[in-house]
C-alpha positions in Angstrom: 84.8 -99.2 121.5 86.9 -102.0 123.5 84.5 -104.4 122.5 84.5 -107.7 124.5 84.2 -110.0 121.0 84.5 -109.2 117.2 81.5 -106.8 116.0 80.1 -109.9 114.2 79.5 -111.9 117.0 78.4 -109.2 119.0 75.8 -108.4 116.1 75.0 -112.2 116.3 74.4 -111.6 119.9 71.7 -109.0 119.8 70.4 -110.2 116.4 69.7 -113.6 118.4 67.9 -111.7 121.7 66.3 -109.5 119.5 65.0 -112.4 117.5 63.4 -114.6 120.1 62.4 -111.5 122.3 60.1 -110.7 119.2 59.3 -114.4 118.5 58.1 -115.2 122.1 56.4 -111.6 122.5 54.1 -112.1 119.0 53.5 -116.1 119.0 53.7 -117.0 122.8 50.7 -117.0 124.9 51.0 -116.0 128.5 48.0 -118.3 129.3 49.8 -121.3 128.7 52.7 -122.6 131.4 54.8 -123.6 129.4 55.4 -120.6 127.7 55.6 -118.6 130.4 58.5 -121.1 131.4 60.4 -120.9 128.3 60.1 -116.8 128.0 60.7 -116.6 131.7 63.9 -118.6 131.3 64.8 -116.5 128.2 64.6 -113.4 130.0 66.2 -115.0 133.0 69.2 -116.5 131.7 69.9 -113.2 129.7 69.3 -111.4 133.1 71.7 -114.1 135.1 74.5 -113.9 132.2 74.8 -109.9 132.9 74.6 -110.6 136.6 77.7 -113.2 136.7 79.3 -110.4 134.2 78.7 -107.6 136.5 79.9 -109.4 139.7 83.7 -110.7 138.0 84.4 -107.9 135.6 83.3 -104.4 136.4 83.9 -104.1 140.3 86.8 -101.2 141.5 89.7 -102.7 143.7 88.1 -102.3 147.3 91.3 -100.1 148.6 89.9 -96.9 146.1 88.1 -95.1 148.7 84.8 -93.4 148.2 84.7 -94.6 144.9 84.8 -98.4 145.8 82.8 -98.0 148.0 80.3 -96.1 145.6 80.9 -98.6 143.5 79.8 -101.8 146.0 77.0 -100.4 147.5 75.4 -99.3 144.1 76.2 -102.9 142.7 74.6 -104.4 146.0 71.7 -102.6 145.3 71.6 -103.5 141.5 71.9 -107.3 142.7 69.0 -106.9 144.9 66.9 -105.3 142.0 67.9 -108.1 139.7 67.5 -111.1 142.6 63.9 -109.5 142.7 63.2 -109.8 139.2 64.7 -113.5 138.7 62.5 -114.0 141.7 59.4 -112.7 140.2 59.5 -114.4 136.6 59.6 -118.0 138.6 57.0 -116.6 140.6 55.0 -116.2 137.4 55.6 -119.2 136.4 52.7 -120.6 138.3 49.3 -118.6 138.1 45.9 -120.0 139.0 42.1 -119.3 138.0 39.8 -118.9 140.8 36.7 -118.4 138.8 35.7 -121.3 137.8 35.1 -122.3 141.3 33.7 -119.0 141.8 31.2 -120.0 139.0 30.4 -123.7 140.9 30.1 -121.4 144.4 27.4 -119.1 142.6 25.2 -122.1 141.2 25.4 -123.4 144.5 24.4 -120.6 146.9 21.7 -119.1 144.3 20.1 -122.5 143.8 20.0 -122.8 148.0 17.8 -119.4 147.9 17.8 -118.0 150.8 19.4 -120.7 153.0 22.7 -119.1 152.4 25.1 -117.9 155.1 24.5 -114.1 156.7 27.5 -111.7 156.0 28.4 -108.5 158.1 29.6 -105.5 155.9 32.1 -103.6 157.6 32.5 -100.3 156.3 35.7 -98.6 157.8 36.0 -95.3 157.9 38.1 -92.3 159.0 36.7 -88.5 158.3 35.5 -89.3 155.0 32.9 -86.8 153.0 29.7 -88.0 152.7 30.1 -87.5 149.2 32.9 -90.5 149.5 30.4 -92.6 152.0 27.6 -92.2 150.3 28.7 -94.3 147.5 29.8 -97.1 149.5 27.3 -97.2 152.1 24.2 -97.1 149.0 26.3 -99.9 147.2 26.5 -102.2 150.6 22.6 -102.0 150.7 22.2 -102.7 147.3 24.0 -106.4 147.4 22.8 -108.9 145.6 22.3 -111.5 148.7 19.7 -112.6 151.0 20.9 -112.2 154.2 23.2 -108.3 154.6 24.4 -106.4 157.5 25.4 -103.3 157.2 28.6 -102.0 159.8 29.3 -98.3 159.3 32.7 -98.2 161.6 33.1 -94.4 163.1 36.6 -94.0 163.7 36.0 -90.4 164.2 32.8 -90.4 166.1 30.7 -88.2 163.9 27.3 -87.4 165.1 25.8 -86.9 162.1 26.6 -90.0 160.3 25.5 -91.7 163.0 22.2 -90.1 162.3 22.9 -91.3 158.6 23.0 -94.4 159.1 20.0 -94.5 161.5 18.0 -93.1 158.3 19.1 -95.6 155.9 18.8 -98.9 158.2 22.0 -99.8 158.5 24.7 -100.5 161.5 27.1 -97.9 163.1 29.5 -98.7 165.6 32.3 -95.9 167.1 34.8 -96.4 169.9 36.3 -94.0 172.4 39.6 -94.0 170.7 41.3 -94.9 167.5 44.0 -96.9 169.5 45.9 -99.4 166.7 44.0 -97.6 163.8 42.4 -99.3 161.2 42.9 -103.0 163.1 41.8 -101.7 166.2 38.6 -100.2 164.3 38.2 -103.5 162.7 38.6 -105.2 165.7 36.0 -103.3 167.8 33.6 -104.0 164.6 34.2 -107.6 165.3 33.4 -107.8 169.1 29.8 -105.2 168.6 28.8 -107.1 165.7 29.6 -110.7 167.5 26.8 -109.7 169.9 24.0 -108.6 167.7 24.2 -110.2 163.6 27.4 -112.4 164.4 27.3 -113.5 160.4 29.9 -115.9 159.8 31.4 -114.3 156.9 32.4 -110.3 157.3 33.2 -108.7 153.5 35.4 -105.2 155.0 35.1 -102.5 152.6 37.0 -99.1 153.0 35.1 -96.0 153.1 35.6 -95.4 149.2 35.2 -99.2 147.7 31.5 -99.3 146.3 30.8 -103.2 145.9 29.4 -104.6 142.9 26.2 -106.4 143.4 27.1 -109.6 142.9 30.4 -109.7 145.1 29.3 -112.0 147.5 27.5 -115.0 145.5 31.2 -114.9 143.5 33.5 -114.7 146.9 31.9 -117.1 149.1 31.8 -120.3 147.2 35.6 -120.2 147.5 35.3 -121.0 151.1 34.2 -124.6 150.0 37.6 -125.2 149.9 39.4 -126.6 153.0 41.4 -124.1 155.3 40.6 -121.0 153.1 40.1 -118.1 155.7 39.8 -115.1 153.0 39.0 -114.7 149.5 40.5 -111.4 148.4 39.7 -109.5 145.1 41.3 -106.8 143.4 41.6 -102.6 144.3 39.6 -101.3 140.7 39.9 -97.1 140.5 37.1 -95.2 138.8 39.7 -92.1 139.0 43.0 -91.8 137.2 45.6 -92.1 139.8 48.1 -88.6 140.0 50.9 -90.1 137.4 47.8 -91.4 134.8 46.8 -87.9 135.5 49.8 -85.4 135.8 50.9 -87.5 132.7 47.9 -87.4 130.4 47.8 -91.2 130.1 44.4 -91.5 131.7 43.2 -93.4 128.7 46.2 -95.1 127.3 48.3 -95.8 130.7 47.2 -98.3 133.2 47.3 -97.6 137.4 50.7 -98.6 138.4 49.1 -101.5 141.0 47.5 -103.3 137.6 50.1 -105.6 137.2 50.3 -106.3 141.2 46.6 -107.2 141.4 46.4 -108.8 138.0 49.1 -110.8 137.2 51.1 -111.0 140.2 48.6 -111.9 142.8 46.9 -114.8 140.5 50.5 -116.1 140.3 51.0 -116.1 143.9 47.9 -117.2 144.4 49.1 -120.6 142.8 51.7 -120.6 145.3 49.4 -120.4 148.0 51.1 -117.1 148.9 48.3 -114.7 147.8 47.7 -111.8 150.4 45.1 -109.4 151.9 45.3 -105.7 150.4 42.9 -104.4 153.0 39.5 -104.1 151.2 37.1 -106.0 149.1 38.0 -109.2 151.2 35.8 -111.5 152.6 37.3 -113.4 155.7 35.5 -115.8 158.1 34.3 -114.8 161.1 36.1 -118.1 163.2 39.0 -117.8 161.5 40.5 -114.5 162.3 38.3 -114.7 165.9 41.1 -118.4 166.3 43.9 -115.8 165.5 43.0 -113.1 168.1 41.4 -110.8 165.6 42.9 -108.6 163.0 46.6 -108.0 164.5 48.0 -104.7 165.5 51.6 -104.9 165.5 52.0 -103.4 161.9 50.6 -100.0 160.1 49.6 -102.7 157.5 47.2 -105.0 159.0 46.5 -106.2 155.6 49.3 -108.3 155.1 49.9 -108.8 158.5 46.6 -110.6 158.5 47.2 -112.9 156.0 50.7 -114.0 157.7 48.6 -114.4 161.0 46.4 -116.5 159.7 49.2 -118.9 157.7 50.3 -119.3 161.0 46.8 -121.1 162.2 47.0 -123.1 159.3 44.4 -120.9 157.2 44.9 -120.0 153.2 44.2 -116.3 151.2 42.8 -117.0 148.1 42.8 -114.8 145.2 39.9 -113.8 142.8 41.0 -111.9 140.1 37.7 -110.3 139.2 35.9 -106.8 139.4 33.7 -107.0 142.2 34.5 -103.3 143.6 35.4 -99.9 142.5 36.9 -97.2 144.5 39.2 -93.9 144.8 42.9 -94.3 143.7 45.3 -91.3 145.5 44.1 -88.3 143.9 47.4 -86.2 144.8 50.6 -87.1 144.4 51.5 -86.8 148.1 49.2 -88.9 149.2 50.0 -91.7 146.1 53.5 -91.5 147.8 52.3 -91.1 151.7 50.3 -94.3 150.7 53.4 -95.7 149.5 55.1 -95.4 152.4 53.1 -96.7 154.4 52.8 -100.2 152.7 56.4 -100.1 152.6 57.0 -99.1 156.4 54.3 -102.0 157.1 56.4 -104.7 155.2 59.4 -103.9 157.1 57.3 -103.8 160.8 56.3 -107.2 159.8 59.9 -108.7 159.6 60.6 -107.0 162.8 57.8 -109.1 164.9 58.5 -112.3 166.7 55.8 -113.6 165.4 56.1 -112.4 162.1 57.1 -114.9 158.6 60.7 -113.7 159.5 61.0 -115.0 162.8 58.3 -116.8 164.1 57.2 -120.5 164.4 54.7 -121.9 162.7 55.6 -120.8 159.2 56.4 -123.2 156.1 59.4 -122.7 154.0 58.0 -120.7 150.9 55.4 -118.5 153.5 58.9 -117.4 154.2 60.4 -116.9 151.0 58.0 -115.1 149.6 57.8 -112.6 152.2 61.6 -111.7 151.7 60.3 -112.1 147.6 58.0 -108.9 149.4 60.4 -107.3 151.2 63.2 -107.1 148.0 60.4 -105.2 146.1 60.9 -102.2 148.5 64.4 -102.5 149.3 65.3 -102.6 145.6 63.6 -98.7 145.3 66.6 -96.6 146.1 68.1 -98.6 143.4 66.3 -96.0 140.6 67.4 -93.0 142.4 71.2 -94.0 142.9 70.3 -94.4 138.7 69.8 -90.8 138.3 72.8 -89.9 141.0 75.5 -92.3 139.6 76.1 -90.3 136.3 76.3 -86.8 138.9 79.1 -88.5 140.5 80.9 -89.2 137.2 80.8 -85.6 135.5 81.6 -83.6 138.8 84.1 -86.2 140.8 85.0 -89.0 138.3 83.5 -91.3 140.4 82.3 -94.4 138.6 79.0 -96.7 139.8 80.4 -99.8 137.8 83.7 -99.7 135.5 83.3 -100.9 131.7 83.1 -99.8 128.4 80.5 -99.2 126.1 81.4 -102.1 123.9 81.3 -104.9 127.0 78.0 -103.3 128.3 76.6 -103.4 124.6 77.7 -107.5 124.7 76.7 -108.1 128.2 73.7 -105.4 129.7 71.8 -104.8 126.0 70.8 -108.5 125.6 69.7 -108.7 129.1 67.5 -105.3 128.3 66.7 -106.4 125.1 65.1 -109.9 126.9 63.2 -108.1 129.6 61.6 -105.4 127.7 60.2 -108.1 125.7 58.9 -110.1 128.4 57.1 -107.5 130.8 54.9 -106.3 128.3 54.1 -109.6 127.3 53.7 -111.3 130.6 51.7 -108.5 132.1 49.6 -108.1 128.9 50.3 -104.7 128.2 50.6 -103.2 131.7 54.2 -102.2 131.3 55.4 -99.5 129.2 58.8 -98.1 129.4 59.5 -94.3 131.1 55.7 -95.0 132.6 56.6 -98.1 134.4 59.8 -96.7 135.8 58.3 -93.6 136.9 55.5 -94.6 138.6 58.2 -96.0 141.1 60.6 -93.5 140.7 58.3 -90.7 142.4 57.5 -92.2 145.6 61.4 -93.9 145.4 62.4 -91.0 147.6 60.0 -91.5 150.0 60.4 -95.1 150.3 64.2 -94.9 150.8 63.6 -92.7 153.5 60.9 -95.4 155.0 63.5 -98.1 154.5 66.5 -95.6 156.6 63.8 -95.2 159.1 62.6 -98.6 159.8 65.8 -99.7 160.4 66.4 -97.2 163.1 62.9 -97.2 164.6 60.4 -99.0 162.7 57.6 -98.7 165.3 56.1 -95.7 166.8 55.1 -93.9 163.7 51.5 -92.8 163.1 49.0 -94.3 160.6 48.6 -92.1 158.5 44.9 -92.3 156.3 45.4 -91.7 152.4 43.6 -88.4 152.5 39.8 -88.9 149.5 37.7 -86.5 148.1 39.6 -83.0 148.6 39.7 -79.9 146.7 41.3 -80.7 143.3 40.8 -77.5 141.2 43.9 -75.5 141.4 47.3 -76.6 140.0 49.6 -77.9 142.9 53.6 -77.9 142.0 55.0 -80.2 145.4 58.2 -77.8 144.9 60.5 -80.0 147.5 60.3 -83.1 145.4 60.4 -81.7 142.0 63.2 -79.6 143.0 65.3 -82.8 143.7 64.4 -84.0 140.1 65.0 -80.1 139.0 68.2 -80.1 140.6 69.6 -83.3 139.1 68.4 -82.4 135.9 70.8 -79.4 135.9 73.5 -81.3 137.4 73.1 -83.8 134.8 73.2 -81.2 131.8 76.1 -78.9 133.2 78.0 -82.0 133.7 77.9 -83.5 130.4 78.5 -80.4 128.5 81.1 -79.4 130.5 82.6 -83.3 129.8 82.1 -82.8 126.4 83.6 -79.6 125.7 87.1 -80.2 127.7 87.8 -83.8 127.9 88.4 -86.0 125.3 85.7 -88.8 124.2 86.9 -91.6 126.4 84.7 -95.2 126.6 83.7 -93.9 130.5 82.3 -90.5 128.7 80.6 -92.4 125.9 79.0 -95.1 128.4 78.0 -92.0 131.0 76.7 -90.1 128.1 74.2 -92.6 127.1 73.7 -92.7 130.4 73.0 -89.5 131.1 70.4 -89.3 128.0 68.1 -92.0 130.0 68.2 -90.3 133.1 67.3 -86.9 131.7 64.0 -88.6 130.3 63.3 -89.6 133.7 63.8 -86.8 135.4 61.4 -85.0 133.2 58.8 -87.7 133.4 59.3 -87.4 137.2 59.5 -83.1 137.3 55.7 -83.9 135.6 54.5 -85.9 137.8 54.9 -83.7 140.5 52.6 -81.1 139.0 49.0 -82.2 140.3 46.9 -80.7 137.6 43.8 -79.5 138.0 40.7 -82.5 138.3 37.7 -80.6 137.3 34.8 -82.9 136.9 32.5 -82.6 140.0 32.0 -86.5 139.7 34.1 -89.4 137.4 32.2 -90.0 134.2 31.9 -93.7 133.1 30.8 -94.5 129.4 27.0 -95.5 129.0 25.7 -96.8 125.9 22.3 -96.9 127.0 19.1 -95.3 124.9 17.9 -91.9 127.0 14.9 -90.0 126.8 13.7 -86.5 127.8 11.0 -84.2 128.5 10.3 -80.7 129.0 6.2 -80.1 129.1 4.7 -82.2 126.9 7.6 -82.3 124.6 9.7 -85.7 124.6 12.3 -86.7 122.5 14.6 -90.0 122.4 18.2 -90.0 122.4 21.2 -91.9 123.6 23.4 -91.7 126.8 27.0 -90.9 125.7 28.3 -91.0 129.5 26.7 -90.2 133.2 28.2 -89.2 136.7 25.9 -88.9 139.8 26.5 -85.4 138.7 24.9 -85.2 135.3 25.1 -87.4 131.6 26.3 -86.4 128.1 23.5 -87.2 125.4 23.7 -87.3 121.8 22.3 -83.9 120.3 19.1 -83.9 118.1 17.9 -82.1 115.7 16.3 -79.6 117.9 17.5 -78.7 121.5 16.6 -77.0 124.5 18.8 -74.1 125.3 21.6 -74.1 128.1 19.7 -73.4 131.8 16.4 -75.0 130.3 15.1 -77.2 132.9 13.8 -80.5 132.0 14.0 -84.1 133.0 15.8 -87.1 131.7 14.7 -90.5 131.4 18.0 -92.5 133.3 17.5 -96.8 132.4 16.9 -98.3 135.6 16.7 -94.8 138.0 13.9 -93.0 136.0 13.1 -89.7 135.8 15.3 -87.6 136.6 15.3 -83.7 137.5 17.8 -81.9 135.5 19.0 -79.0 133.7 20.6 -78.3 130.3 24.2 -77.3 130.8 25.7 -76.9 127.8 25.0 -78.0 124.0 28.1 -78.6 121.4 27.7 -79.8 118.0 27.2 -83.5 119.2 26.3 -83.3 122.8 23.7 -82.4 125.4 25.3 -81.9 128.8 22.3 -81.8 131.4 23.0 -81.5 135.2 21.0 -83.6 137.4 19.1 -82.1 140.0 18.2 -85.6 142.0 16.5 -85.4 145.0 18.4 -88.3 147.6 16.2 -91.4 146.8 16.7 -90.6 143.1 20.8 -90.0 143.6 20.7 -93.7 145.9 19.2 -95.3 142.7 21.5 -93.4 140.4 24.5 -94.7 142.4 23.1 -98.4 142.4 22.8 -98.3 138.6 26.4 -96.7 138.1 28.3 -97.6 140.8 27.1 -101.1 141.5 27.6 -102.7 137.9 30.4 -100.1 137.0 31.7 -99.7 133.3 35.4 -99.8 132.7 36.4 -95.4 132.9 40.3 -96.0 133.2 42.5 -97.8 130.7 43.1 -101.6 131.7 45.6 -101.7 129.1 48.2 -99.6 127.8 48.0 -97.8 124.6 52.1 -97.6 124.1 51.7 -94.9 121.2 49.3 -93.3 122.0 50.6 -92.7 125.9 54.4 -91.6 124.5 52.6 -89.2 121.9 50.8 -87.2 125.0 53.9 -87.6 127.1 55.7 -86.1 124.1 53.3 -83.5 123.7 52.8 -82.3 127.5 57.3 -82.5 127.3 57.4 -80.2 124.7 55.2 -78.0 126.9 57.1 -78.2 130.0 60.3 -77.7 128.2 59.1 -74.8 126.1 61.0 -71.5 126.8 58.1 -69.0 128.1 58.1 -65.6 125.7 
């Protein structure tokens, strides 16, 4: 096997990562910093020693052609994937709490009563079903705060939700175009509402966040704080986004932005480098009014916003807390559309002359970690030249990075061994091999095309809206993008075998075989995910523990709420039920009565379908969407996630008879 070192010290070698990987993962507490230091600089060193390995013993002489030059630009790519990870565990390092001044804020404002600040609600919207509006608009009303204004922004000047909103008492503002998109809607929200409520605070929802009620008493306390312009809180789903779903991991995998919003952001949060993700944010009116309003130059105005504002001198904090729930990408073209976008916004932003990149009036780590930002997209096509590299080796002999199986085992396995240990651990169970890697690898494609694109032409393009509440019934196979995963699968397989049966076992063959192995995994997670399957539920269920009652006549029995939807609730089945279509009402904690019928019985259920007149749906979507139970995993449930990947594999695989 060519190894580097005598087998026992290699043994030692893994032994030894393997030791304290385990050691540090089961006793070490990612609360504490110094912890996170010493496993961050664990993973790190083992990360930096297969870097320095990589760069002075497995590069091609540069006169080889295509080959070198395969080589170098896959290795340049690997370094940027590797600087982005070093980058990220001293990040990490650092990660600060902003709720216990978020608990001193809320004593403070609820013991003033109503002598509190007013706050505009600005609700932005673009061709949305009232079945996604409804939600959010209800929720809005339903604040817990004194003083509320309501802004429905119309960016596609619909006449009957202006008639809507005139019903339930609340703003609505349109323009004559949609000139700069979201920002520009934004902005025309700013100047309207500056001449009639003019609040001082503005919380901007979009159109499918329902706030939780007590949002604002936890936000605003954090503006106490010298030079903080907006307090930002995490993006919550109530759906399973399309890889949780294509995948079957809606209860054991968590959304691939969970680590973003919940560990990363806190951590850069401590660097005073937080960021705006474009909803459930509160910013201050005079703030971004002193910066010229919400900028334009980028399809990300998020981000862009929080740069804009650094430059005045103004801080983004973080509040890593619950206080809204919305609609993740329920397709898997629009989860990669969305993608894209953030990605093509990043790279507009390094463009500007007033952006972190090149402007004035920006501190030495505002501009770090934007290119910290910027690495996490430009390391993407790094996972498909992954799947490609192993192509080029069966069909042209071309290598991505020349050793043997014995040196990688000395040098790349620790490294592995070190990191695999530390995600999970640092991101508390939000990482999870084959997941993790393929909730990037699907929109990798898409990103790399972005990245190509932006560096041609990176304005001009469109803003494209992420497309809620469409027709999810029917299986949808996105045919051009599982057919580049097909097609590398095959390529992969014919190659090896081929390999295997007329050349002779060399160390290249061994290393590209194992290889080869991990790829194919991939690929088959990947051809998965790009089967949407079928979303039947009318509405997302959320569990309710809650004691229920019903009535039919005279007749009432009690019971106890197993789940509810605006749509109808799951009971626990009594001794004696009413039959399926029986009509019949159903006491709801906090709504009522509520009109419904019996839609099916099992051995342990009763599945009634509400037939709620408007006021009764607005109260049920204050009681479910406005203090709304966990519905998606938080955390991930390794075994029990593999085991349904497994299964739903086996399926795919499966020869049909």
């Amino acid at each position: 096997m060519n190894l580097p070192v005598d087998q026992a010290t290699l043994l030692q070698v893994l032994g030894l990562s393997l030791l304290l990987g385990l050691v540090m993962a089961r006793f070490g507490n990612a609360e504490r910093p110094l912890h996170r230091l010493l496993f961050g600089a664990f993973a790190g060193a083992l990360l930096l020693r297969y870097a320095i390995w990589r760069t002075g013993e497995t590069l091609p002489d540069p006169s080889h052609g295509f080959a070198s030059v395969w080589a170098y630009v896959f290795y340049a790519f690997e370094m940027i994937s590797i600087l982005y990870t070093l980058a990220a565990i001293v990040v990490m390092v650092r990660r600060r709490d902003a709720r216990p001044a978020a608990d001193a804020g809320e004593a403070r404002l609820r013991a003033a009563g109503r002598d509190v600040p007013a706050v505009d609600v600005f609700i932005a919207t673009y061709n949305e079903d009232l079945a996604v509006l409804e939600k959010t608009i209800v929720a809005a009303k339903a604040i817990d705060y004194p003083h509320v204004n309501v802004w429905v922004l119309d960016d596609t000047r619909r006449d009957w939700l202006r008639d809507y909103c005139a019903r339930l008492g609340v703003h609505y503002a349109r323009r004559p175009d949609n000139s700069h998109a979201k920002a520009g809607n934004l902005n025309n929200g700013l100047k309207l509402s500056a001449q009639s409520t003019n609040a001082p605070y503005i919380l901007v929802l979009d159109a499918d966040f329902a706030p939780q009620k007590d949002i604002l008493y936890r936000v605003l306390g954090l503006f106490a704080e010298p030079k903080v312009a907006l307090v930002q809180t995490p993006q919550f789903y109530y759906n399973a986004d399309p890889i949780q779903h294509n995948l079957g991991a809606t209860d054991s995998w968590v959304d691939e932005q969970r680590v973003f919003f919940d560990v990363f952001q806190p951590s850069r949060d401590a660097w005073n480098s937080a960021f705006c993700v474009g909803t459930s944010f509160v910013i201050a009116r005079a703030a971004i009014t002193e910066a010229g309003g919400f900028p334009t130059g980028s399809v990300c105005e998020d981000i862009h916003t929080t740069y804009l504002l650094r430059k005045h001198g103004y801080l983004t904090r973080w509040l890593n807390e619950r206080l809204s729930v919305g609609l993740s990408a329920e397709g898997l073209i629009e989860y990669i559309n969305q993608r894209g976008r953030w990605c093509l916004g990043t790279m507009q932003v390094a463009w500007l002359k007033d952006g972190p990149l090149r402007g004035p009036g920006y501190g030495l780590m505002d501009r770090l970690h934007y290119v910290h930002g910027m690495l996490h997209w430009i390391s993407k096509p790094f996972l498909l030249m992954m799947l490609v590299a192993p192509v080029l080796y069966w069909y042209f002999g071309i290598a991505a990075f020349y050793t043997t199986p014995g040196e990688f085992l000395f040098y790349g396995l620790p490294a592995l061994i070190g990191f695999w240990f530390y995600g999970p651990w640092i991101t508390d169970r939000r990482t999870l091999p084959v997941f993790t890697e393929v909730t990037q690898l699907v929109a990798a494609y898409a990103v790399t095309m972005t990245i190509a694109a932006a560096c041609i032409r990176p304005f001009g393009r469109p803003f494209k809206v992420t497309a809620k509440g469409l027709d999810r019934s029917k299986v949808v196979v996105h045919w051009k993008l599982a057919g580049f995963f097909i097609a590398l699968m095959l390529c992969l397989q014919v190659g090896a075998v081929n390999t295997v049966l007329t050349a002779d076992m060399s160390a290249g063959t061994v290393f590209n075989l194992a290889w080869t192995l991990i790829a194919l995994v991939l690929d088959l997670a990947a051809i998965m995910a790009c089967v949407d399957l079928p979303r039947l539920k009318q509405e997302e269920r959320f569990p309710f523990d809650e004691p229920a009652r019903w009535r039919l006549g005279t007749r009432q029995a009690s019971s106890r709420f197993i789940d509810i939807s605006l749509s109808g609730a799951a009971l626990e089945r009594g001794a004696s039920m009413p039959a399926p279509g029986t009509a019949l009402e159903v006491h709801v904690p906090g709504v009522g009565w509520v009109p419904a019928e019996v839609a099916r019985l099992s051995e342990r259920r009763l599945c009634v379908r509400f037939r709620a007149d408007e006021a009764t749906r607005h109260r049920l979507i204050e009681r479910i969407f406005c203090n709304a139970p966990h519905n998606i995993a938080v955390k991930a449930k390794p075994l029990r996630a593999l085991g349904q990947f497994m299964r739903l594999a086996g399926l795919a695989v499966r020869p049909t008879r």
